[in-house]
Structures are given as C-alpha cells and as structure tokens.
N, C-alpha and C positions, 0 to 999 in steps of 0.2 A: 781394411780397404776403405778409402773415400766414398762416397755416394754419387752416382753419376747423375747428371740431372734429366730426367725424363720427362718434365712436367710437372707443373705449379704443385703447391703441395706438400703432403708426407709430414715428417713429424711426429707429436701426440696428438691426444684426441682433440678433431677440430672441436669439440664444444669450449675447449681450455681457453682463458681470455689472457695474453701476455703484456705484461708490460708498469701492472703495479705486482711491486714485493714488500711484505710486511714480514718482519719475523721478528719473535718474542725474542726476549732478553737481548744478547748482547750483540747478536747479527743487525739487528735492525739496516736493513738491506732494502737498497731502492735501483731499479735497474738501469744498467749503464753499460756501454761497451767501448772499448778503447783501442789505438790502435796501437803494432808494434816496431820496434826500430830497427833498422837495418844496418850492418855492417860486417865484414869481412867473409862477406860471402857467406851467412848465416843470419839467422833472425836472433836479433839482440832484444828482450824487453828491458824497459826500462828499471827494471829489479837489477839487470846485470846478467839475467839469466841465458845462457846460449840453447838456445829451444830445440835444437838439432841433437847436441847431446843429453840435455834434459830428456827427450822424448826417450834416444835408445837406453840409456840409464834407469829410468823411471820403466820403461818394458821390461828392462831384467828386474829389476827389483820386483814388478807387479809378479813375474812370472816365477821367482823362486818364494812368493807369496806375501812377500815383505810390502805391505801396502802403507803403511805411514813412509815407507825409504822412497815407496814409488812418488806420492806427491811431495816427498822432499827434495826430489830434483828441481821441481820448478818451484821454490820455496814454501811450499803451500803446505795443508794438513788438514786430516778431516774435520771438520765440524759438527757434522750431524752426518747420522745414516739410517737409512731402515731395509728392511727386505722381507720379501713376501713372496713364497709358493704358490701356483696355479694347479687348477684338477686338469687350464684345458686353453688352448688360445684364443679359439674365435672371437668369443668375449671379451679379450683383452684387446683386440687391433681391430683395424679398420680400412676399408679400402680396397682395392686390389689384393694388399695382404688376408684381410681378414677372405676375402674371398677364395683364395689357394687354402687358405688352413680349413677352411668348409671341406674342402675338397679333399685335402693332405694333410690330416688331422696332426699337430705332434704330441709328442708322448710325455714330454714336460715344459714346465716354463717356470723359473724363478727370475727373477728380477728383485734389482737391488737401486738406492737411489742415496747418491750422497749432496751434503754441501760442503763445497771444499775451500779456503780461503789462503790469505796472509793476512801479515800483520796491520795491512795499512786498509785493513775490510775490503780487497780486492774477491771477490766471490762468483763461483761459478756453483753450478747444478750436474750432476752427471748421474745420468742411466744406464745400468747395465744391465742386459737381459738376456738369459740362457734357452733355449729355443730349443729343446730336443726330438729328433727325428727317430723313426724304427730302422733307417738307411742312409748310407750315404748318399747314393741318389736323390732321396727329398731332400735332404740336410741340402745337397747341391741346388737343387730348382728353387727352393725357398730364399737362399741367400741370392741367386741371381736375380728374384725379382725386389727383395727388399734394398739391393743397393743400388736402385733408380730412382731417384729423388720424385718424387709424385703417385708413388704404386702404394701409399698407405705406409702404415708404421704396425708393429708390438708397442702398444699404449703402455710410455713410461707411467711408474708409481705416481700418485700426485702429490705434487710438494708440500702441499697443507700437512702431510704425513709428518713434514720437517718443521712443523709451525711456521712454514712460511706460507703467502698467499699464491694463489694458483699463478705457474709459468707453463708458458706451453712450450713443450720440444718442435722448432721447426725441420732436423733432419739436417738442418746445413752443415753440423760442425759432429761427424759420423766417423764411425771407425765398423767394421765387422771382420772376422776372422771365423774358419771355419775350427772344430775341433771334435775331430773323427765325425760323429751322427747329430754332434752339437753347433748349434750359429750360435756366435757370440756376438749383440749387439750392444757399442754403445754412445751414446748422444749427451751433449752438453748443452748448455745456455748460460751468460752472464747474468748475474744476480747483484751484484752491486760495484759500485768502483769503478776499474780500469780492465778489464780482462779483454785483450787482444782474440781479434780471430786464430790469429797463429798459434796460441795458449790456448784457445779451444779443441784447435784440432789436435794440439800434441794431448791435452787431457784426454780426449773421445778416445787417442790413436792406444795413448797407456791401462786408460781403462779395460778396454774391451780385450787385455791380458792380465787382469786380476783376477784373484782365483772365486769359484763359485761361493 
C-alpha cells in the first residue's frame, strides 16, 4: 500500500541529513533523481523497461523468494545489503509511531537495507522492515497509522552500514502489506544517476514482498 499524506514529515530519523552520497569503491554515488517516460498507457523508463509489468513480475519473483529475479525486472541487482535484528521498536522509530509502539509494544523487528543499481550507476536505497505484532489487531492499528505520511517512521538501517554517506528515507516512495501478525514495510530513495519516482515506488511496492 502507498502512504497517504497526513502531514509534513515521516520518513527516517529526522536527525539524517539527505542529499550528499559518498560510497567506497566502485558505487561512488552522488544523489540525483530523474524522471520517467510515458507511453502506451504505461510508464516506459528510459532503460525500456515497462514498470507496470516489471512491478507485477518483480512481486512474484520477490514472493517465491527469488530476489536477484525480483530486481531483474527493472534491470537492476543488488549491490550491497546488510540486515539487522531488534530486541524491541521504540528505540528504532519516531514520532506518532514510535508513540503507539510505547503503548503497543511488538514482539520483533528485523530490518534489512539494500543498494540496488544498473549498469549505467543508476542507484537507489531500499528499506525493508518486519514489524511483528502478538495480534492481528495491533499488526491492524499499527499499519493504519504508519501508512499516513507525517505519523513517524520504523527508523530505516543507516546507509553508512553500506559505505555510503548518510541518506535520509523521507516516506514518499512506500509500499506496506500486512502478513498474518506481521507489517511489512518498505521505503526507497535515489542515490545516484536517473532513478524515476515511478522506479521508486515500483522498488518500495516489490520490496515490501521479499522474503524476511
């Protein structure tokens, strides 16, 4: 699901300053964002790639777990990844959110954080974070408040993790899905090159059905 806008805000943690990317070897990654083409009734980027099918093609692959097949729809592959277990959320978000998880504690959180690219250092960021509940009830109340753009975030990993320099997730380019007691969130941002908003959200919408 998209993020509805509720008010200014959300994202990662507001301390994160966006807008310089440095990263070692051979990403050397400076941020940019680009826009994408339109035709035949579908969003064409300028790769050629039809982002309509890319998206549902790339969901099934994520979803039978095939994750190099998933960003090979939109011609892309991982570059870096890392991932990291929590005891607990509060600590991790901020905001509105972090305020319900005081309240409505969950029972896990892993979170995962890739850089994903092509061949022409076109580079994006993507967060994925697993949010477990003791019900479906909370699993319900917690996804309806973190899909209102300004209620706070689950603080993605920090990209320095990837040797790149700090980007901050602002929440605009979101995808979440429920999965039984589990919220699956996950968020992108451009990192260098041309990466379309439309390429954002079909990454956010693929991700956030990659396996744990």
């Amino acid at each position: 699901m998209a993020r509805r806008i509720g008010g200014a805000g959300g994202g990662s943690d507001p301390g994160s300053k966006a807008g310089v990317v440095v990263v070692a070897g051979a990403l050397a990654l400076s941020v940019a964002a680009g826009g994408g083409l339109s035709g035949g009734g579908a969003a064409i980027e300028s790769t050629g790639v039809n982002l309509a099918k890319a998206r549902s093609d790339g969901k099934k692959s994520a979803r039978n777990g095939d994750v190099d097949g998933a960003w090979r729809q939109l011609n892309m592959r991982t570059l870096r990844r890392t991932a990291k277990p929590a005891l607990e959320c509060v600590s991790h978000s901020h905001g509105q959110v972090r305020d319900h998880l005081a309240r409505n504690p969950c029972k896990s959180l892993d979170r995962t954080l890739f850089a994903v690219g092509d061949d022409n250092n076109n580079v994006a960021v993507v967060s994925v974070a697993w949010v477990g509940f003791k019900n479906r009830s909370d699993a319900a109340a917690f996804k309806k408040l973190i899909d209102v753009h300004g209620t706070g975030d689950v603080i993605p990993l920090a990209t320095p993790l990837l040797d790149m320099a700090d980007i901050s997730f602002s929440g605009l380019h979101y995808a979440s899905r429920s999965d039984g007691t589990t919220i699956v969130i996950a968020e992108t941002e451009p990192a260098s090159g041309r990466v379309s908003g439309e390429t954002l959200d079909a990454i956010a919408d693929i991700a956030s059905w990659l396996p744990r």
